[in-house]
Biopython code that builds the backbone (N, CA, C, O; Angstrom):
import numpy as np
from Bio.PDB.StructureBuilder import StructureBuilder

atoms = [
    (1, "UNK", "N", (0.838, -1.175, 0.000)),
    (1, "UNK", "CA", (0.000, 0.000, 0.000)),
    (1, "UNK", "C", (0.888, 1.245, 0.000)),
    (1, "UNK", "O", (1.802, 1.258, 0.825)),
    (2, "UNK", "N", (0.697, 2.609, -1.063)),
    (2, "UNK", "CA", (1.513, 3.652, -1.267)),
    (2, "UNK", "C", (1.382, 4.141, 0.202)),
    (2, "UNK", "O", (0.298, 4.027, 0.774)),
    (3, "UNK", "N", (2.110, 4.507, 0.625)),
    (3, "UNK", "CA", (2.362, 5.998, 1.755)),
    (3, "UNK", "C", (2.890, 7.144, 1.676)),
    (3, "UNK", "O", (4.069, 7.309, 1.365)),
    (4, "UNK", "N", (1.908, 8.277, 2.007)),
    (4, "UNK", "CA", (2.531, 9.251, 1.612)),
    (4, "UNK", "C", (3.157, 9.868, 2.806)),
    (4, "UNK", "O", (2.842, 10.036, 3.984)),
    (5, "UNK", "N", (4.471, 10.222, 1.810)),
    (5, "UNK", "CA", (6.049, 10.057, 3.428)),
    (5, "UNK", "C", (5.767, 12.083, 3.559)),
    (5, "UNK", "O", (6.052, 12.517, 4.675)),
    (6, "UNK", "N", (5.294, 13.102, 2.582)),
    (6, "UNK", "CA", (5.120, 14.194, 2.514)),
    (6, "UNK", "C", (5.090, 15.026, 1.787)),
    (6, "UNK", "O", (5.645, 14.949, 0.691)),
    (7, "UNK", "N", (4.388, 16.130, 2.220)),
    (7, "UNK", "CA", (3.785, 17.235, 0.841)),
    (7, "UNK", "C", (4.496, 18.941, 1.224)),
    (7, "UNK", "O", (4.347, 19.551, 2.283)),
    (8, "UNK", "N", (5.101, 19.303, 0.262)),
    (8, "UNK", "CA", (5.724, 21.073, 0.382)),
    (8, "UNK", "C", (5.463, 21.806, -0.415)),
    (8, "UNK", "O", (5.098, 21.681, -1.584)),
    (9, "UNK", "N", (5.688, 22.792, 0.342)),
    (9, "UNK", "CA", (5.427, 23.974, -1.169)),
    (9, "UNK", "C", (6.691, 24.110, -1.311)),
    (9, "UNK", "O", (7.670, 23.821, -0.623)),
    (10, "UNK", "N", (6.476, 24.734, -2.602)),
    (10, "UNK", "CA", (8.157, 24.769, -2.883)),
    (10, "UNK", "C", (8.520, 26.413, -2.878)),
    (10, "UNK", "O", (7.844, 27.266, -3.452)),
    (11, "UNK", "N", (9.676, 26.648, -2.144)),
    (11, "UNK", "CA", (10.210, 27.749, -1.856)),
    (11, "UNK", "C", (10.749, 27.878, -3.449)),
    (11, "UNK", "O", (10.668, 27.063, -4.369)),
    (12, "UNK", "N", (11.532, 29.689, -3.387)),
    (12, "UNK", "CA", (12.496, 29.823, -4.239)),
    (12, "UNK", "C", (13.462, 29.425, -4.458)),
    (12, "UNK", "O", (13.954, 29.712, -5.549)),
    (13, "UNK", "N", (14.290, 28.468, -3.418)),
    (13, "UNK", "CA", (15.518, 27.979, -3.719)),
    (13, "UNK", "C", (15.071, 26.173, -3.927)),
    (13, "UNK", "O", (15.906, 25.353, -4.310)),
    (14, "UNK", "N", (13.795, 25.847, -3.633)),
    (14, "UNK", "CA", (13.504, 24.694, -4.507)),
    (14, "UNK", "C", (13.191, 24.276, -5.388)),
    (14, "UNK", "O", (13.413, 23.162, -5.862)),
    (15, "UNK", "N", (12.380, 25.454, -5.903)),
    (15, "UNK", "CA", (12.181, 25.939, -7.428)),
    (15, "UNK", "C", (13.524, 25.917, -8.436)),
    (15, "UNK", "O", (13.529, 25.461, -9.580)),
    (16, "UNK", "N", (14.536, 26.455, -7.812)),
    (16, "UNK", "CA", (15.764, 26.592, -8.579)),
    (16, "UNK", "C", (17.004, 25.941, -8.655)),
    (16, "UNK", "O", (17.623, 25.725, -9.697)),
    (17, "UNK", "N", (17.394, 25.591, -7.360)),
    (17, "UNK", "CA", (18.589, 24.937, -6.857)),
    (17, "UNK", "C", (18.135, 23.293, -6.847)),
    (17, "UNK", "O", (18.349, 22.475, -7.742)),
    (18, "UNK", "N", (17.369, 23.052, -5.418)),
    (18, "UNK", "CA", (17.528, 22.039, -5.019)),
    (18, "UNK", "C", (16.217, 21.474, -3.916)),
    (18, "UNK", "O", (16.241, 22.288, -2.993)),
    (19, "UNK", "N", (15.264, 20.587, -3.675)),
    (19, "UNK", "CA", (14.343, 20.430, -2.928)),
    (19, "UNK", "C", (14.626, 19.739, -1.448)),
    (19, "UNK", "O", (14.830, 18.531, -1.331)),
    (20, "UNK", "N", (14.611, 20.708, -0.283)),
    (20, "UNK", "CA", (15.169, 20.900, 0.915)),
    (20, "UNK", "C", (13.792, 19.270, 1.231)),
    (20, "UNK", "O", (12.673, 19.173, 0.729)),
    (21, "UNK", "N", (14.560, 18.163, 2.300)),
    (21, "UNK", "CA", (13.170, 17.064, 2.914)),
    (21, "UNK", "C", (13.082, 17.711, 3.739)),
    (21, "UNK", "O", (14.081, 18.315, 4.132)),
    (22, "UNK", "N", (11.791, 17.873, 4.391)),
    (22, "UNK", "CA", (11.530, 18.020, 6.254)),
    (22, "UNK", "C", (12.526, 16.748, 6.456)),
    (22, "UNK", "O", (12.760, 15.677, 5.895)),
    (23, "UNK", "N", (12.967, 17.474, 7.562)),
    (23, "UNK", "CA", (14.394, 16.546, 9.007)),
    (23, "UNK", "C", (13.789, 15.157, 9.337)),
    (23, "UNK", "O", (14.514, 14.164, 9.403)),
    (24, "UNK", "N", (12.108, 15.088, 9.595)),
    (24, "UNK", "CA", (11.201, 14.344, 9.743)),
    (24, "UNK", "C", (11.248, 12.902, 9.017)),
    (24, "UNK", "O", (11.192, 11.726, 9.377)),
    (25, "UNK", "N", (11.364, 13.527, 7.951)),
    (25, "UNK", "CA", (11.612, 12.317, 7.185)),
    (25, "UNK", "C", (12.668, 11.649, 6.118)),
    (25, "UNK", "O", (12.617, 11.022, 5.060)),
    (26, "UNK", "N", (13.682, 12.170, 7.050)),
    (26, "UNK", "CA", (14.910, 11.684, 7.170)),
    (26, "UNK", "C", (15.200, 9.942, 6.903)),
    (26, "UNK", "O", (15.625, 9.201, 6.017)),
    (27, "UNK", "N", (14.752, 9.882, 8.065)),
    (27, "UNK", "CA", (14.530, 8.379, 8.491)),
    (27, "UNK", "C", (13.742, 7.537, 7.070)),
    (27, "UNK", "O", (13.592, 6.320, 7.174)),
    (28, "UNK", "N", (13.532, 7.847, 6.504)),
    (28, "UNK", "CA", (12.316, 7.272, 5.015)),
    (28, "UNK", "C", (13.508, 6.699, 4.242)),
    (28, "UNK", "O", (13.268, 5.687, 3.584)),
    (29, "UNK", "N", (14.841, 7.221, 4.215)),
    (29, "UNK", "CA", (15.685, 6.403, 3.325)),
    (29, "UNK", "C", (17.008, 5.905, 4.200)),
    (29, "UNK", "O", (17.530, 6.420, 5.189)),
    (30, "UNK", "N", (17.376, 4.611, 3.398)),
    (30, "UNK", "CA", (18.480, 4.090, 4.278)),
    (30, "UNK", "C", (19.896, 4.232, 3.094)),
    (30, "UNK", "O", (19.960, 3.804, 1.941)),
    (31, "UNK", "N", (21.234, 5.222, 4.138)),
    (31, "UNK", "CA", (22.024, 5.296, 3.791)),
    (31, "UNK", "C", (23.202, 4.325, 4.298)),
    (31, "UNK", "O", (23.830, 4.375, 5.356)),
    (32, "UNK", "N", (23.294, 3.544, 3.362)),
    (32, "UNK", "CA", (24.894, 2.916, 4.001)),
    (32, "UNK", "C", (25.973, 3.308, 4.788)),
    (32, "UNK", "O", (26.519, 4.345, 4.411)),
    (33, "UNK", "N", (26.482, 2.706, 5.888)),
    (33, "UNK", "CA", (27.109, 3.337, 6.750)),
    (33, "UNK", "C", (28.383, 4.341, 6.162)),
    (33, "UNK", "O", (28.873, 4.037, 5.075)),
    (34, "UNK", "N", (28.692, 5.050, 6.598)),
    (34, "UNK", "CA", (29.511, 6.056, 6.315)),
    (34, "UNK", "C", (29.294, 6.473, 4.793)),
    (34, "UNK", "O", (30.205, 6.615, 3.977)),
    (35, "UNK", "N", (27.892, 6.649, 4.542)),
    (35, "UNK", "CA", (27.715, 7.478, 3.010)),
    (35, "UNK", "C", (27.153, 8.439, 3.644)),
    (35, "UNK", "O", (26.832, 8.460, 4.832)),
    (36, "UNK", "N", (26.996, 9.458, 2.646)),
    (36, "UNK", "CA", (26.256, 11.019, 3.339)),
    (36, "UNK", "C", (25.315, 11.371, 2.053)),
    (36, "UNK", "O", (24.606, 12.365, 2.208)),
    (37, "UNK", "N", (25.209, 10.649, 0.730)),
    (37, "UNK", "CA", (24.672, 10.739, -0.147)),
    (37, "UNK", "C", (23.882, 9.314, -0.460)),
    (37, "UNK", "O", (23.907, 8.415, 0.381)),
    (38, "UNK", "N", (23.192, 9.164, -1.698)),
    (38, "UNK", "CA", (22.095, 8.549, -2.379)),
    (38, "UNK", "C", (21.430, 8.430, -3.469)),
    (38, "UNK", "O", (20.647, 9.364, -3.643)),
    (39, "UNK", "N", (21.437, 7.619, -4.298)),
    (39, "UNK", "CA", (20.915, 7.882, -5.480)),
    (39, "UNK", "C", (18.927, 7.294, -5.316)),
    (39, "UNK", "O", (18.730, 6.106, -5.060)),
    (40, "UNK", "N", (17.960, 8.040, -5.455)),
    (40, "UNK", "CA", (16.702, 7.640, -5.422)),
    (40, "UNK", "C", (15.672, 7.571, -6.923)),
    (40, "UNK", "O", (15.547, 8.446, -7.780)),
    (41, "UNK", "N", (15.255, 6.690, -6.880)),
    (41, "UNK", "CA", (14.922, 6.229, -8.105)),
    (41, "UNK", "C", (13.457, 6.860, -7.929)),
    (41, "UNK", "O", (13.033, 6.565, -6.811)),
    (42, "UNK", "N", (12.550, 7.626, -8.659)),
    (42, "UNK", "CA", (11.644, 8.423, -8.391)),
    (42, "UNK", "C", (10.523, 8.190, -9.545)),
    (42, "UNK", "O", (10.992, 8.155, -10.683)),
    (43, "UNK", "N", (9.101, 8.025, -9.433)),
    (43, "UNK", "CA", (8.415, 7.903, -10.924)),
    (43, "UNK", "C", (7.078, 8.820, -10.458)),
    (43, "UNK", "O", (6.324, 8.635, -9.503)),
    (44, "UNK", "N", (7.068, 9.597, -11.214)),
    (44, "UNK", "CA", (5.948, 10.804, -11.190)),
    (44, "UNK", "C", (4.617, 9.931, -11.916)),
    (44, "UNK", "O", (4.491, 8.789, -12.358)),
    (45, "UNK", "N", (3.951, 10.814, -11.815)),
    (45, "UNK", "CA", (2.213, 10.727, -12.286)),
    (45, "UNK", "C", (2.195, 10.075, -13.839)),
    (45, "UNK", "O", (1.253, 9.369, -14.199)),
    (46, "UNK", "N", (3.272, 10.369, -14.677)),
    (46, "UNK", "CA", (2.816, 9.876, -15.992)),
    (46, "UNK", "C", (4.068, 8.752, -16.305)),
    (46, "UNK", "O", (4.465, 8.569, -17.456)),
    (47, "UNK", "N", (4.609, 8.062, -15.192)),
    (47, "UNK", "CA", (5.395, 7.051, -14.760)),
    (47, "UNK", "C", (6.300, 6.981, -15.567)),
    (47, "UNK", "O", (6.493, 5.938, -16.192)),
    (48, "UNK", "N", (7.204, 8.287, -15.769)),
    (48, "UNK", "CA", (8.634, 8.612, -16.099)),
    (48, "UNK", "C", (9.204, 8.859, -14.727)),
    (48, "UNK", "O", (8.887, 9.623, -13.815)),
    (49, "UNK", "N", (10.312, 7.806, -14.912)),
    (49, "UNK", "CA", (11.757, 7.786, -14.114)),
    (49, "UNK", "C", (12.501, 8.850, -14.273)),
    (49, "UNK", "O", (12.883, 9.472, -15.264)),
    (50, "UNK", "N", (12.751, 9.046, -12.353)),
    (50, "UNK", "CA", (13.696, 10.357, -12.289)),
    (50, "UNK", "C", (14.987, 9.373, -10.970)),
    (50, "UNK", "O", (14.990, 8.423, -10.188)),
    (51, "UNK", "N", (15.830, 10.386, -11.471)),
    (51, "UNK", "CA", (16.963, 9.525, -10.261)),
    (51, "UNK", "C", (17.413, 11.033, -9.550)),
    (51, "UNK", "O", (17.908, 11.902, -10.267)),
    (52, "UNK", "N", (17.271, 11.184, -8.581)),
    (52, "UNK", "CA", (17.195, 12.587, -7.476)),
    (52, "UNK", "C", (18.142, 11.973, -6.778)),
    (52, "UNK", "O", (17.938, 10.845, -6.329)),
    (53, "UNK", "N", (19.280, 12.607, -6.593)),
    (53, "UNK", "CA", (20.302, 12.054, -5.034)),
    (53, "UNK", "C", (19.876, 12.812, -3.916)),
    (53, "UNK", "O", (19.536, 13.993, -3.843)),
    (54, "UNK", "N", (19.930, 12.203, -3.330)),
    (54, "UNK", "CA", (19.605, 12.733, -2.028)),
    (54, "UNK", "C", (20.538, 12.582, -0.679)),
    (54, "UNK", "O", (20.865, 11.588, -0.031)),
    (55, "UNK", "N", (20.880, 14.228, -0.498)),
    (55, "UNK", "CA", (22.398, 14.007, 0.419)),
    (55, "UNK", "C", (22.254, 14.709, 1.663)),
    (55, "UNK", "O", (21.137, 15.163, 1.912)),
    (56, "UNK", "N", (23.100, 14.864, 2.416)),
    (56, "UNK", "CA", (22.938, 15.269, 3.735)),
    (56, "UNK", "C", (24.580, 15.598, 3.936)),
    (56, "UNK", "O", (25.545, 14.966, 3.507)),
    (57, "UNK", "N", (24.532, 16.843, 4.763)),
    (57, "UNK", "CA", (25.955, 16.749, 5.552)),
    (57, "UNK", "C", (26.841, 16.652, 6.077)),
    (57, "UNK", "O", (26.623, 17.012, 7.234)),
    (58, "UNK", "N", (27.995, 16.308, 5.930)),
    (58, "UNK", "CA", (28.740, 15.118, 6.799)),
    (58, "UNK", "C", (29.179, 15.937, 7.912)),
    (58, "UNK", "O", (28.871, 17.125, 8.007)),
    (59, "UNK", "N", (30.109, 15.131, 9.010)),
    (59, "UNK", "CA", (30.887, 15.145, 9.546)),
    (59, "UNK", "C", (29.932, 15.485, 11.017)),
    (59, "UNK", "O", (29.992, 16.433, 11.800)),
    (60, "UNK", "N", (28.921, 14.083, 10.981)),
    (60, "UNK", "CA", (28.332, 14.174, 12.260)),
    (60, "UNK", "C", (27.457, 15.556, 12.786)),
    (60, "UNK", "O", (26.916, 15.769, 13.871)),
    (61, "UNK", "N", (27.561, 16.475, 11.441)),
    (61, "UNK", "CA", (26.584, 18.000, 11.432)),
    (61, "UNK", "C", (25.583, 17.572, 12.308)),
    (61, "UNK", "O", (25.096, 16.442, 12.342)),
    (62, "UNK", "N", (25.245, 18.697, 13.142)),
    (62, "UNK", "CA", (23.733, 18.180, 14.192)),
    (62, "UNK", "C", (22.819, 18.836, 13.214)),
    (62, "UNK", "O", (21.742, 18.487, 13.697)),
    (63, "UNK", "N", (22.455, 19.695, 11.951)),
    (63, "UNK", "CA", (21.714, 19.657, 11.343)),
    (63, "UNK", "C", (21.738, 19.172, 9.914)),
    (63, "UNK", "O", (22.092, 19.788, 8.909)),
    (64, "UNK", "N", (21.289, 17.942, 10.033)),
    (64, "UNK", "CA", (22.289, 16.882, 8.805)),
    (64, "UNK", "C", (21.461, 17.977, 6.938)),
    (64, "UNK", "O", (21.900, 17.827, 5.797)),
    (65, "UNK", "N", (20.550, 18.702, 7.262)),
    (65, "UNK", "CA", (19.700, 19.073, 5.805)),
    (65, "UNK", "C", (19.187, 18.429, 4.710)),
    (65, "UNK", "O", (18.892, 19.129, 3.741)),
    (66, "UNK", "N", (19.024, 17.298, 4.659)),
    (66, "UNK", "CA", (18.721, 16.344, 4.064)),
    (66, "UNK", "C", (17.858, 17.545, 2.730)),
    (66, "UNK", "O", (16.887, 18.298, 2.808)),
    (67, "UNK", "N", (19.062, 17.107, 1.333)),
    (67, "UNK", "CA", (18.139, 17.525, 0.160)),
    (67, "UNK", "C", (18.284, 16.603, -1.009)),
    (67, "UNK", "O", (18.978, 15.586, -1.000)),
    (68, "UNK", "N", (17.523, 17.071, -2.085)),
    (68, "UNK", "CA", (17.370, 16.044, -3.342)),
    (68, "UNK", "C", (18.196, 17.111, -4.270)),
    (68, "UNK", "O", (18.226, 18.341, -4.253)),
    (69, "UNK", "N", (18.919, 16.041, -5.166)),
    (69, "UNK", "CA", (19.286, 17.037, -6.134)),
    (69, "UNK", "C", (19.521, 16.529, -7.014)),
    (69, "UNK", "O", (18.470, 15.915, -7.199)),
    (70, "UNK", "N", (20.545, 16.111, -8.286)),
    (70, "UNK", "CA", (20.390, 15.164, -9.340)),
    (70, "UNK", "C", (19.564, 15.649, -10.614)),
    (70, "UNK", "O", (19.914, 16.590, -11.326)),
    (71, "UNK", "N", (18.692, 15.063, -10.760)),
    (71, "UNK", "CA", (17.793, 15.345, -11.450)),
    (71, "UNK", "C", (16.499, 16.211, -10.792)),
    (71, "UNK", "O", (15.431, 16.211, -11.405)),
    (72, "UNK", "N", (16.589, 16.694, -9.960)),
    (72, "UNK", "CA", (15.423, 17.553, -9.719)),
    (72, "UNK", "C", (15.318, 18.572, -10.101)),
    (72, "UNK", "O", (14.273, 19.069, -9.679)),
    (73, "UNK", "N", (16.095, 19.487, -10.978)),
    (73, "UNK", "CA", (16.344, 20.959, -11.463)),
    (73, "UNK", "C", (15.347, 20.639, -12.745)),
    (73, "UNK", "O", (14.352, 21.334, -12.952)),
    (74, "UNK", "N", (15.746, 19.415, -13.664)),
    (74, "UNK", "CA", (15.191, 18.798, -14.648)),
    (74, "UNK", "C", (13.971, 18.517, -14.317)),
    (74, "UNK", "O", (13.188, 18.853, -15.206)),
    (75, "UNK", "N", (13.363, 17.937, -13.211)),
    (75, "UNK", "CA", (11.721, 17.714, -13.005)),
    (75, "UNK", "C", (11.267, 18.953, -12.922)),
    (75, "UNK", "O", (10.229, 19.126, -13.561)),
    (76, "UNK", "N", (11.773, 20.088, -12.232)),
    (76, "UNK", "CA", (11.156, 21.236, -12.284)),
    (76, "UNK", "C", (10.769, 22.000, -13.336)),
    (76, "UNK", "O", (9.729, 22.640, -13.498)),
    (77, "UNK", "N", (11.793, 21.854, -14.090)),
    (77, "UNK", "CA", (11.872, 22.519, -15.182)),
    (77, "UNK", "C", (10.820, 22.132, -16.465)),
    (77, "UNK", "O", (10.238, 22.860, -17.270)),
    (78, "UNK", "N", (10.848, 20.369, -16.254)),
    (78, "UNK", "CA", (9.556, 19.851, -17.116)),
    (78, "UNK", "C", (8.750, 20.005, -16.834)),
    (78, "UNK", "O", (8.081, 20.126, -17.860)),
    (79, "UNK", "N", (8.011, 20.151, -15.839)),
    (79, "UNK", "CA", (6.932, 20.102, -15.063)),
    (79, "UNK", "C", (6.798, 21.770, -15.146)),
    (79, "UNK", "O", (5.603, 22.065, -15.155)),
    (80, "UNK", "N", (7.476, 22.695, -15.196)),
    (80, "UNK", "CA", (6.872, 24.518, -15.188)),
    (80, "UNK", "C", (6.561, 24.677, -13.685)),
    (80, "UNK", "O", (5.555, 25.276, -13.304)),
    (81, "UNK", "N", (7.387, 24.166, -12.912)),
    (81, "UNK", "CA", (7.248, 24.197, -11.982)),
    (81, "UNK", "C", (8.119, 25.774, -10.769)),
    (81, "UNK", "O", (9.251, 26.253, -10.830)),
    (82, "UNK", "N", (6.910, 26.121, -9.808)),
    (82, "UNK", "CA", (7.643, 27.666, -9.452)),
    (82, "UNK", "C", (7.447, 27.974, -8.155)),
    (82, "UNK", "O", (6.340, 27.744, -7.667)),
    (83, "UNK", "N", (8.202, 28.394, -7.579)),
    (83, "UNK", "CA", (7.656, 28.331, -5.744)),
    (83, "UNK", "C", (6.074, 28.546, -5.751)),
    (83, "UNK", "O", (5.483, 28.730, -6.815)),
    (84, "UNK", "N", (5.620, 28.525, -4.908)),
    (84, "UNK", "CA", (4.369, 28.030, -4.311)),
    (84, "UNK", "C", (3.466, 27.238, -4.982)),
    (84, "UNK", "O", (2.273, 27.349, -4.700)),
    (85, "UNK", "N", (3.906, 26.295, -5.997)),
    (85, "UNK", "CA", (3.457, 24.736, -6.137)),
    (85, "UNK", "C", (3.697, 24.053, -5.050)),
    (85, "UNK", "O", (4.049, 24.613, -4.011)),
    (86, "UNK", "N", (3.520, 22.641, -5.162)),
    (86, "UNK", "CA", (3.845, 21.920, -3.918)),
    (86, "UNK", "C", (3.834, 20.300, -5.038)),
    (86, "UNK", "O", (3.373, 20.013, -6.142)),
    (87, "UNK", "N", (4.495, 19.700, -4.138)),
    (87, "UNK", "CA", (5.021, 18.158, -4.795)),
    (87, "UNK", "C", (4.731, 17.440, -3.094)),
    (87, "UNK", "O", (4.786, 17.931, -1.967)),
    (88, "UNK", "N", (4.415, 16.079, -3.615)),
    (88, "UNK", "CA", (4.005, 15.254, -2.710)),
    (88, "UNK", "C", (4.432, 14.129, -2.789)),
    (88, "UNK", "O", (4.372, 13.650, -3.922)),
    (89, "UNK", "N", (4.916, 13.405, -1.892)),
    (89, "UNK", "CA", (6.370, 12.571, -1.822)),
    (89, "UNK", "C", (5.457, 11.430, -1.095)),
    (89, "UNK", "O", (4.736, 11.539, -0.103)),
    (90, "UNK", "N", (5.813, 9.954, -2.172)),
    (90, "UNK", "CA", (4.954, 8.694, -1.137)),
    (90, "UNK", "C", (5.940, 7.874, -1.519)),
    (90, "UNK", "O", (6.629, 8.263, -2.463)),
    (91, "UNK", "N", (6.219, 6.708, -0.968)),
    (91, "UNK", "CA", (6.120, 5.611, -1.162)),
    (91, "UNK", "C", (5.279, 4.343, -1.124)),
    (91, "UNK", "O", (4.117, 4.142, -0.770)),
    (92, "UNK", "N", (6.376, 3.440, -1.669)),
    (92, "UNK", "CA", (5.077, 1.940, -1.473)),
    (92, "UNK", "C", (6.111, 0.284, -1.479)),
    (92, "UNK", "O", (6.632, -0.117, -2.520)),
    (93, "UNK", "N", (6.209, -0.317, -0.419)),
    (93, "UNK", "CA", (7.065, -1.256, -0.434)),
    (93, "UNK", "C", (6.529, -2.643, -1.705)),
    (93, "UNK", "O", (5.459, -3.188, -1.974)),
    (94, "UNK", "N", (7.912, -2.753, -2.188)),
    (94, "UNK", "CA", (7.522, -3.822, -3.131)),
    (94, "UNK", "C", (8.870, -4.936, -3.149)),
    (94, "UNK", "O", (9.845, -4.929, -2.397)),
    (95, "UNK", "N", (8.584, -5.801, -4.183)),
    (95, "UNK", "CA", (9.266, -6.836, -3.856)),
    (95, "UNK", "C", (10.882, -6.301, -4.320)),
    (95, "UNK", "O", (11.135, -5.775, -5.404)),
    (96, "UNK", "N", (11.804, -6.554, -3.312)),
    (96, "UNK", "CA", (13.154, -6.169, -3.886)),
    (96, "UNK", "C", (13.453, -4.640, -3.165)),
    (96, "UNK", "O", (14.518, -4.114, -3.486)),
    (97, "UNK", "N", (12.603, -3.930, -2.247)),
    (97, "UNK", "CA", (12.751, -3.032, -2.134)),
    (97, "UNK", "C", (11.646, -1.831, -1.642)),
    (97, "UNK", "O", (10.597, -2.075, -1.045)),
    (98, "UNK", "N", (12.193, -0.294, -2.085)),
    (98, "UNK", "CA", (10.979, 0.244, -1.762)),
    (98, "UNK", "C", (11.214, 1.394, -3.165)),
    (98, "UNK", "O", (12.245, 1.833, -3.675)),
    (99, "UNK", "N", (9.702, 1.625, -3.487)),
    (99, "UNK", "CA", (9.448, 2.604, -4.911)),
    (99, "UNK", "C", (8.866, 3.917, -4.344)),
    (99, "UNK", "O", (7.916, 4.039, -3.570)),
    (100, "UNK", "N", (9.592, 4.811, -4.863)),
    (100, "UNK", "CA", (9.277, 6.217, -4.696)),
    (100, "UNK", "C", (8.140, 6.367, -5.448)),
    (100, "UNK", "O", (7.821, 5.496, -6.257)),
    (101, "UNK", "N", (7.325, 7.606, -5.247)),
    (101, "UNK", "CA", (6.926, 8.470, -6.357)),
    (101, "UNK", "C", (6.367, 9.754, -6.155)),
    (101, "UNK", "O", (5.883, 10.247, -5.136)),
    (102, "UNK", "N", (6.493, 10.147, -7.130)),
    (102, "UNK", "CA", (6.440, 11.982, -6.565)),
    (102, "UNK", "C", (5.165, 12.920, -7.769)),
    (102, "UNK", "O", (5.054, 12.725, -8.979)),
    (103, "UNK", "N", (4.621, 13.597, -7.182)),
    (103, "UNK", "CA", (3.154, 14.577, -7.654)),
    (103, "UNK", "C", (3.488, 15.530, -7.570)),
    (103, "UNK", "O", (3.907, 15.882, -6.467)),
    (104, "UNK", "N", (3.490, 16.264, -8.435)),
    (104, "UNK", "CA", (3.722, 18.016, -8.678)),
    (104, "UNK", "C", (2.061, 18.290, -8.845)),
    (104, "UNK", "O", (1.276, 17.647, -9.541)),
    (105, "UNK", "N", (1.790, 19.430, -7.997)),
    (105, "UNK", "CA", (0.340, 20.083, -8.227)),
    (105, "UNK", "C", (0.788, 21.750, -8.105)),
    (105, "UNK", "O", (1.811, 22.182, -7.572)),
    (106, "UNK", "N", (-0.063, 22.362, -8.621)),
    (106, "UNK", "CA", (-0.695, 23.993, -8.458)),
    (106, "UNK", "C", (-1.809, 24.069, -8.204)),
    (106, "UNK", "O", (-2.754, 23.382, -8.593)),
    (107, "UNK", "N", (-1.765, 24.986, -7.474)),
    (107, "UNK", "CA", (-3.010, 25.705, -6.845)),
    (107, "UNK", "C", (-3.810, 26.585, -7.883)),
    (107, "UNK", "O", (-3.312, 27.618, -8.331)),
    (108, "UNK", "N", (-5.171, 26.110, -8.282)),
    (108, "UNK", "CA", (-6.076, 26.988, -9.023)),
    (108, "UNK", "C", (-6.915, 27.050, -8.805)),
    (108, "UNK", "O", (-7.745, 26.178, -9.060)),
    (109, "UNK", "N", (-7.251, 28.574, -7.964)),
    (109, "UNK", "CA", (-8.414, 29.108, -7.718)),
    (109, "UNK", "C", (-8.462, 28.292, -6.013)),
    (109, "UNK", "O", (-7.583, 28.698, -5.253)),
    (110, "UNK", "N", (-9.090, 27.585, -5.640)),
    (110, "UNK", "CA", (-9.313, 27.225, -4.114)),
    (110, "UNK", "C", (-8.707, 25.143, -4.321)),
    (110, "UNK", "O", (-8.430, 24.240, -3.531)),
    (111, "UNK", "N", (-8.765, 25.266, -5.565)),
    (111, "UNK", "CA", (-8.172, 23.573, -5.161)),
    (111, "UNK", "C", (-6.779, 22.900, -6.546)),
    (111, "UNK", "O", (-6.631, 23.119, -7.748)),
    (112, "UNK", "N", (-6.132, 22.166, -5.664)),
    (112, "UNK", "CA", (-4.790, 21.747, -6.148)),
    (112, "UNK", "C", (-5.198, 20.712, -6.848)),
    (112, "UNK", "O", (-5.996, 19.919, -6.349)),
    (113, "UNK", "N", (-4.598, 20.512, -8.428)),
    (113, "UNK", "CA", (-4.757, 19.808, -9.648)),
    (113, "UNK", "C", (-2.590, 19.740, -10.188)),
    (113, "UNK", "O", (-1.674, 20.549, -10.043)),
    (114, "UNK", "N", (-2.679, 18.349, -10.787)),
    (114, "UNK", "CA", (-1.228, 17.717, -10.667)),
    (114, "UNK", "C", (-1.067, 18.393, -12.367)),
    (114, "UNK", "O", (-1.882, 18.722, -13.229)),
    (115, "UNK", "N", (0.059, 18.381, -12.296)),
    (115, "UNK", "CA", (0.842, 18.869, -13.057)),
    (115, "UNK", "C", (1.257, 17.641, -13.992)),
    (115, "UNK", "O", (1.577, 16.582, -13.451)),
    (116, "UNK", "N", (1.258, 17.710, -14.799)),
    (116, "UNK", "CA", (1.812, 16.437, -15.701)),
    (116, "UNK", "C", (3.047, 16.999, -16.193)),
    (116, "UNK", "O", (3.777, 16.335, -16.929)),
]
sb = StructureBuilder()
sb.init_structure("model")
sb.init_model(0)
sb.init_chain("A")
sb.init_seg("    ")
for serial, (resi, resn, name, xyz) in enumerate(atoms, 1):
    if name == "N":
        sb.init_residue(resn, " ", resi, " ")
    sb.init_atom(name, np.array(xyz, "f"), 0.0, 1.0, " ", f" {name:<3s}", serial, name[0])
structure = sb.get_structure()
């Protein structure tokens, strides 16, 4: 069964740079011991594959920042995507593992519709 791990709006520097996780859900991916990075295999709404790394800061940082980056400049960019959209982050355990997938929506008028 999918779970959804979380939903943001996207600031200006996620819009452009890079998409900051809540600290929260940190814990949602497992990094091999002494890695500080990740490669995440990601499939949006019209089930095109994205590979987003997703890294954090080393050296025992007490605020590790956990962000995506990789290919996420590229999802944004396909998608017309601009701060105050929001993307919504689930998973769903399957055999061999666990499958991402990610929803880009905008806000129109009083209710949010996905972005293809």
């Amino acid at each position: 069964m999918q779970q959804q791990r979380f939903t943001k709006l996207l600031s200006p520097t996620d819009a452009s740079h890079r998409l900051t996780i809540p600290m929260a859900n940190l814990g949602d991916f497992e990094f091999p011991t002494g890695q500080h990075a990740i490669n995440i295999e990601v499939t949006d709404t019209t089930e095109q594959q994205w590979t987003f790394k997703l890294s954090v800061r080393r050296n025992n940082n007490p605020n590790p920042r956990p962000v995506f980056t990789g290919e996420w400049i590229r999802f944004v960019k396909e998608k017309g995507l601009r701060a105050g959209d929001r993307v919504v982050f689930s998973r769903q355990e399957v055999e061999g593992g666990m499958q991402y997938r990610i929803r880009a929506e905008r806000k129109i008028f009083k209710y949010w519709v996905n972005v293809q």
